[in-house]
C-alpha positions in Angstrom: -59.0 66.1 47.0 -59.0 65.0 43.2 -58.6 67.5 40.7 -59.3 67.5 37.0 -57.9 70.5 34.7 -59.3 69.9 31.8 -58.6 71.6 27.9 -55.9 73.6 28.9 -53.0 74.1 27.1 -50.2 72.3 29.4 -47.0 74.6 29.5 -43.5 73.3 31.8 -40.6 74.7 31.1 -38.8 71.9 33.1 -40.1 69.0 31.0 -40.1 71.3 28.0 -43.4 70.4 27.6 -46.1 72.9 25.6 -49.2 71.1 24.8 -53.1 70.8 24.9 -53.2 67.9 28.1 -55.5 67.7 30.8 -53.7 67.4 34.7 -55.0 65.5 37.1 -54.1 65.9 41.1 -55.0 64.0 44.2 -53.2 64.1 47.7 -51.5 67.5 46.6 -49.4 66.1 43.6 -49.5 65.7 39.8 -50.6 61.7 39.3 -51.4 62.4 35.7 -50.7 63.9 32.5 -52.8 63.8 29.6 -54.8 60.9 30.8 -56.3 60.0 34.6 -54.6 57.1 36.5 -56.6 53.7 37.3 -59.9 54.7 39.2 -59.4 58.4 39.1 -62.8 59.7 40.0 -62.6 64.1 40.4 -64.2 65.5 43.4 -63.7 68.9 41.4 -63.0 69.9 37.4 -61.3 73.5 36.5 -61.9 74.3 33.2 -59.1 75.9 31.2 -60.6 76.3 28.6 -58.6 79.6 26.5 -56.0 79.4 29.4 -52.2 78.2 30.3 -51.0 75.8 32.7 -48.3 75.8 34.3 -46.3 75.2 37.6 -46.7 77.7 40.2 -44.8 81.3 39.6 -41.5 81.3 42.1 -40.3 84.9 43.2 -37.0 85.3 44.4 -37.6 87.8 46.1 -41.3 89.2 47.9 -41.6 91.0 50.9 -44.2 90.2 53.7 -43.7 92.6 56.0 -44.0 90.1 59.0 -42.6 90.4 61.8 -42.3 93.9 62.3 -43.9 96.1 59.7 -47.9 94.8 60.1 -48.7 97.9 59.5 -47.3 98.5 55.9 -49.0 94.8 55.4 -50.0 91.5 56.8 -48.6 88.3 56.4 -52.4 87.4 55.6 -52.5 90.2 52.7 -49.7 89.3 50.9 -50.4 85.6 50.7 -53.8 86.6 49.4 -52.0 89.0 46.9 -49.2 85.7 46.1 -52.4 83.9 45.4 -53.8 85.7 43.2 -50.9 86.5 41.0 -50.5 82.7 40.6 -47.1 82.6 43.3 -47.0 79.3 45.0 -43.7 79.6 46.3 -41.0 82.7 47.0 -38.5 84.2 49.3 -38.3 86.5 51.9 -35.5 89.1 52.5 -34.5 89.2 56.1 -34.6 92.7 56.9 -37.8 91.9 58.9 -38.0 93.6 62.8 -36.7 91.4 63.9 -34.0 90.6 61.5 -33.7 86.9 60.7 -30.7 86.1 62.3 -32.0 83.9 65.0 -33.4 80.3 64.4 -36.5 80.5 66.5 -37.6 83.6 64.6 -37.3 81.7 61.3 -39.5 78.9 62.4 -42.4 81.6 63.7 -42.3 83.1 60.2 -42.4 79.6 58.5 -44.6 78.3 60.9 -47.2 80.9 60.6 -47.1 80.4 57.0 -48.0 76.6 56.8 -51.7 77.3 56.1 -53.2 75.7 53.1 -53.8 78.9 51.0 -50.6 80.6 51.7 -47.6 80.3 49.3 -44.5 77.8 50.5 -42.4 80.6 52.2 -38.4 80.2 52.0 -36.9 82.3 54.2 -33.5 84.3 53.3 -31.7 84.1 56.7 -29.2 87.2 57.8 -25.7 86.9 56.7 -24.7 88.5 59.2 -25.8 89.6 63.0 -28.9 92.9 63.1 -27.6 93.0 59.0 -24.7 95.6 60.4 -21.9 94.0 58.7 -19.9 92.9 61.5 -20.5 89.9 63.3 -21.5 86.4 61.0 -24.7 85.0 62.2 -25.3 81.0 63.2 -25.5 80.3 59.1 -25.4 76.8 60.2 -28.6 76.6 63.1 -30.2 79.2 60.3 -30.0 76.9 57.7 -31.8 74.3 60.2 -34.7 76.1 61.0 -35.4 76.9 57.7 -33.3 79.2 55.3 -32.5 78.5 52.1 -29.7 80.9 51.4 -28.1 84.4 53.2 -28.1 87.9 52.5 -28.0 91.3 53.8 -31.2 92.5 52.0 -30.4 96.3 50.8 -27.8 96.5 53.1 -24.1 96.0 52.3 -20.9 94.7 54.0 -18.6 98.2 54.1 -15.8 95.6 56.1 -14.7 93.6 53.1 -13.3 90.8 55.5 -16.4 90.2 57.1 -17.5 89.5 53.5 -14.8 87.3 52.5 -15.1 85.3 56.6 -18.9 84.8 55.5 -18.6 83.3 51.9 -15.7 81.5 53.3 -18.1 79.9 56.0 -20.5 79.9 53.2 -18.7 77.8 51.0 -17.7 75.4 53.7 -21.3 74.4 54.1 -22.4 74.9 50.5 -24.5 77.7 51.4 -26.2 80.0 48.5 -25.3 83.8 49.3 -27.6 86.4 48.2 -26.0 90.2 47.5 -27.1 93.1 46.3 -24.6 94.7 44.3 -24.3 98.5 45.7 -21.6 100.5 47.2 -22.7 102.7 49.8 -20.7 105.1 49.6 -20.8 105.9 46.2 -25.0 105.2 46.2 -24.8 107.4 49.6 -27.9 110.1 50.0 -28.8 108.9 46.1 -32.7 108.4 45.1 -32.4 108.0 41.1 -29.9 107.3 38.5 -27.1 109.4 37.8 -28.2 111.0 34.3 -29.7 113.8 32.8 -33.4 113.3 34.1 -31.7 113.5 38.0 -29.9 116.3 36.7 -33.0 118.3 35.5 -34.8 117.1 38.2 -31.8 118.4 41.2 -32.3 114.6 42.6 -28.8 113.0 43.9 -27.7 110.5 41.4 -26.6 106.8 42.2 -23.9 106.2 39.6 -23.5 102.5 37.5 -20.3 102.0 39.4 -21.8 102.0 42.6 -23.4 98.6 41.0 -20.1 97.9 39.3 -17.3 98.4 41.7 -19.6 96.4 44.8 -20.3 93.6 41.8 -16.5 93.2 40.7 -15.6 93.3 44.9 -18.0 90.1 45.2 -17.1 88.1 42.2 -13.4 88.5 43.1 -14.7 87.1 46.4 -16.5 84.3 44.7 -13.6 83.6 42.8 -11.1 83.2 45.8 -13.6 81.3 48.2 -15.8 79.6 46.3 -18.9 80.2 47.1 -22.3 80.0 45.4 -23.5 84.0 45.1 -26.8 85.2 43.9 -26.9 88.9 43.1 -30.1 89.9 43.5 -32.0 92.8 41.4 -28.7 93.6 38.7 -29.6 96.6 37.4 -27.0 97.6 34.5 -26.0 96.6 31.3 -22.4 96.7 32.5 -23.2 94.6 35.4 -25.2 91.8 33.1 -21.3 92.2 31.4 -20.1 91.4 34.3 -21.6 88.4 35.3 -21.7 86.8 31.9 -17.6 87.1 31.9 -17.5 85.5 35.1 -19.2 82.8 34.4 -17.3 82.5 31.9 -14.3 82.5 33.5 -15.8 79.6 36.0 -17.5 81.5 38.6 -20.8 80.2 40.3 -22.7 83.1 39.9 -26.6 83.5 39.0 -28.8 87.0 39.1 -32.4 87.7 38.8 -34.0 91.0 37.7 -36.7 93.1 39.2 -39.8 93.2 36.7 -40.1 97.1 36.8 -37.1 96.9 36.0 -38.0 95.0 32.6 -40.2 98.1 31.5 -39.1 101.2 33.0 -36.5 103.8 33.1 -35.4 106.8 34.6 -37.6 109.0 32.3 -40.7 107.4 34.1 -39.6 109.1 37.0 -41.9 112.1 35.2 -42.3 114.7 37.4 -41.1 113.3 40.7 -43.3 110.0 40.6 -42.4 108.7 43.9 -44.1 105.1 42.5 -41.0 104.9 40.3 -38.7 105.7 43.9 -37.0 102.2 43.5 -33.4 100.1 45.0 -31.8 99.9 43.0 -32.9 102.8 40.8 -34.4 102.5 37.6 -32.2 103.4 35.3 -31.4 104.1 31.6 -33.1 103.5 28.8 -30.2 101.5 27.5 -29.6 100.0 30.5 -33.4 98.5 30.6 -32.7 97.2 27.3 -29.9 95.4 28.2 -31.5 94.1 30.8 -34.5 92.6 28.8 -32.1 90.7 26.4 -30.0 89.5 29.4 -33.0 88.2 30.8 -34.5 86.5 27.3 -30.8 85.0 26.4 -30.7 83.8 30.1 -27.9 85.8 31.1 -30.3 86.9 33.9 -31.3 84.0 35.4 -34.7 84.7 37.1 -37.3 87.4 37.3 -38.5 88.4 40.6 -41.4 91.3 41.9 -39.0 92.9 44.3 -42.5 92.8 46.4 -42.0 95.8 48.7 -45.1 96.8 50.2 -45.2 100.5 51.3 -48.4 102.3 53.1 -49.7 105.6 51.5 -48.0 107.9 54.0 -44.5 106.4 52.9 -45.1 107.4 49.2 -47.1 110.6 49.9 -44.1 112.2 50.2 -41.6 114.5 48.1 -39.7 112.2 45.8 -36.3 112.0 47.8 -37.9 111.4 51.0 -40.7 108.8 49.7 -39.6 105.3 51.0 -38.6 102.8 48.3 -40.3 99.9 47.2 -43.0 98.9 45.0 -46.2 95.8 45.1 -45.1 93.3 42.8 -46.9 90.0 43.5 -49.9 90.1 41.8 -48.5 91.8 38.6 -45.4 89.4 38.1 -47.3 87.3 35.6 -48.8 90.2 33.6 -45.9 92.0 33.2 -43.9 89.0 32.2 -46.0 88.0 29.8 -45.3 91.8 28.2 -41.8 91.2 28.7 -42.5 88.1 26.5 -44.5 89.3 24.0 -42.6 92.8 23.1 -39.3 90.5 23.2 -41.0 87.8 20.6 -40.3 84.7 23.2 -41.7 81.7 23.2 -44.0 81.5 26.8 -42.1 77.8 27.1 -39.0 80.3 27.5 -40.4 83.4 29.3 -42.7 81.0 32.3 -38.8 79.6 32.9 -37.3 82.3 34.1 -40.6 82.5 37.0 -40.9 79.0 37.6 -38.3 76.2 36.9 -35.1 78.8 36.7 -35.7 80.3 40.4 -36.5 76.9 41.7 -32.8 75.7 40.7 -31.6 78.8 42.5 -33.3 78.0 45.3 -32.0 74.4 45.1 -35.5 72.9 45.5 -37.9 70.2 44.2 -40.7 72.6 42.7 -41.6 74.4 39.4 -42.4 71.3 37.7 -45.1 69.4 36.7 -44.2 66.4 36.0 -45.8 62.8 37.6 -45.4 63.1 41.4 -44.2 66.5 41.2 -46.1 69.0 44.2 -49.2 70.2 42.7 -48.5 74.0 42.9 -50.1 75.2 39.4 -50.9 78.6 37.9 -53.8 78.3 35.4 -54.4 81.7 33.5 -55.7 83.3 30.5 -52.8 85.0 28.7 -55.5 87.4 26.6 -57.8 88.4 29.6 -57.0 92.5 30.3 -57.7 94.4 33.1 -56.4 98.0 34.5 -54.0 97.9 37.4 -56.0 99.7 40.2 -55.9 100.2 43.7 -59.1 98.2 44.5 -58.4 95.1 42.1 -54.9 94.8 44.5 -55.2 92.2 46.9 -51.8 93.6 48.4 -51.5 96.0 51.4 -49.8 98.0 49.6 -51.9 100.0 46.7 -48.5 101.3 45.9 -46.7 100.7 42.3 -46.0 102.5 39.0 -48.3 100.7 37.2 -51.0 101.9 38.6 -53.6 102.7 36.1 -51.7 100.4 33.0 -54.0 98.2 31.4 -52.6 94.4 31.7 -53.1 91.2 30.0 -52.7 87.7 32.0 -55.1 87.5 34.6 -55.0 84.2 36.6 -57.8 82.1 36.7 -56.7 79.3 39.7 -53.9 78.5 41.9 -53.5 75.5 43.5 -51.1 75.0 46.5 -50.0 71.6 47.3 -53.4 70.3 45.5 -55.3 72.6 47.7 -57.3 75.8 45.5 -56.2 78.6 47.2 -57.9 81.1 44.5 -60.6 80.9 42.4 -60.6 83.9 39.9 -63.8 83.1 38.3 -65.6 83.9 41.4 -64.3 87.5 41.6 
């Protein structure tokens, strides 16, 4: 198939390119770039006319419910939903049912996610065995079938040794470990941030240093072993401290942030909004701030949806018992784009941290468009609005607390490997 996007304005943050070209695809990759090769005849022409162009979005970190949890989502629904919010590629957490600790369950998932329309899946395996925190899983046969990197999800490793064996391991094999940076102990039987809206609301608060203390714990770690950590969904100002000193100091550390994260705080909790019932909490309103510059200066590496699917009867619930978790897929893009313009970036800046940043923390060749580059490209119109509503989600799950917002940045197509897997102008 030979694609022509024409009068578009061309935006790649990884050739630093922002300018009005035309693309041109054929067998699934970019073979030109402001003008058509030799012989270039289009079987189809997008018009972008008003719109951006750029590589594919990237998330670090979606949710797909598969194996295990059809019934909160399909693996069908959510790569309609990835499609539609411009996703060509992203990662999966492994606290699936099964967990991803075993090779030949990594290659189902993968395998049932080669279809043309779907997103290129990358699969987070378990770092270690059933994600209890005790036994380290086959990182090695893992890694083989498929995964790109290891993690425990939401869940932590209480047995500090096991943590220091698997980074260990890690680092022998140059493997990317993923953390999320929470004691459980000191997060135990907390729903919201420890402040003075969980206070007035009698809801058991989940203190900074539960971030802080499990942060400084795996950055010593890092230090002594290492190994390559991502700490996924950093939700403090004093943990974005954190991880800017130990870079500093030589550590190979990167960190993404979640993008409700980017806009909310623990005031839009309201009166117990269980939409807002998020891990890791949202938290203060200087704490969100912080986050917003970390993630502009690049502090913050990557910005991810923290995709979590829930069904109705998981949110229809008092607020500490709701279950956490939050669609994100489809409203990535719009709510970056906020991000951006509020913040005053340049969009050559703000598409970075959703396509070429996460790529390089994934350690693949994607989020680029240059010549010979996969043609995975987001085309979308950066002023078209539209109110977030349960219908106009594509996702399982209806559930997010943005429903009702009214959005700008409303994708127009999204091509996967060359192939159009949505066409907004026909809905």
């Amino acid at each position: 198939m030979k694609i022509h996007i024409r009068n578009g304005r061309l935006i790649d943050p990884a050739s630093k390119t922002d300018k009005a070209l035309d693309l041109f695809v054929a067998a699934g990759k970019v073979v030109g770039i402001g003008n058509a090769p030799a012989g270039f005849e289009a079987n189809s022409v997008l018009d972008a006319t008003g719109c951006i162009v750029c590589p594919g979005l990237i998330d670090l970190a979606a949710r797909l419910r598969e194996p295990g949890f059809e019934y909160r989502a399909t693996l069908e629904s959510e790569m309609a939903a990835a499609a539609a919010g411009g996703v060509t590629r992203l990662a999966c957490p492994p606290d699936t049912d099964p967990v991803l600790d075993e090779p030949g369950l990594v290659e189902m998932l993968t395998h049932r996610a080669r279809l043309p329309e779907f997103a290129h899946v990358h699969p987070v395996g378990a770092l270690t065995v059933q994600l209890e925190g005790k036994a380290l899983t086959e990182m090695a046969e893992l890694a083989e079938a498929g995964c790109v990197a290891f993690g425990q999800a939401n869940r932590a490793i209480v047995d500090t040794q096991v943590l220091l064996r698997a980074m260990m391991y890690a680092a022998t094999f140059d493997f990317a470990v993923w953390l999320q940076a929470q004691d459980p102990f000191l997060a135990r039987k907390g729903v919201a941030h420890d402040g003075e809206v969980a206070a007035r609301l009698g809801l058991a608060g989940i203190p900074v240093a539960a971030e802080t203390i499990a942060l400084a714990t795996i950055l010593h770690l890092a230090r002594e072993t290492g190994a390559r950590v991502h700490v996924t969904r950093i939700s403090s100002a004093a943990g974005v401290e954190m991880i800017v000193a130990a870079r500093t100091a030589g550590i190979a550390v990167t960190c993404d942030v979640a993008v409700h994260h980017l806009h909310l705080c623990d005031t839009d909790l309201g009166f117990f909004n269980a939409h807002a019932r998020l891990d890791p909490p949202l938290r203060s309103l200087r704490d969100r701030d912080a986050l917003r510059a970390g993630l502009a200066s690049g502090a913050i590496n990557a910005l991810c949806s923290d995709h979590t699917p829930v069904d109705d009867d998981g949110k229809q619930m008092p607020f500490d018992e709701a279950e956490v978790g939050a669609t994100g897929l489809e409203l990535l893009l719009p709510l970056m784009l906020k991000w951006a313009q509020e913040m005053k970036l340049p969009l050559l800046t703000a598409l970075a941290r959703v396509t070429s940043d996460p790529a390089q923390i994934l350690g693949v060749k994607a989020g680029s468009l240059a010549l010979g580059a996969a043609a995975d490209i987001c085309v979308f119109d950066p002023a078209a609005g539209f109110k977030v509503s349960r219908e106009n989600l594509r996702s399982q799950g209806k559930n997010t607390p943005f429903l009702g917002s009214e959005l700008s940045g409303r994708v127009r197509y999204t091509l996967i490997d060359g192939h159009l897997a949505f066409d907004g102008t026909l809905s």
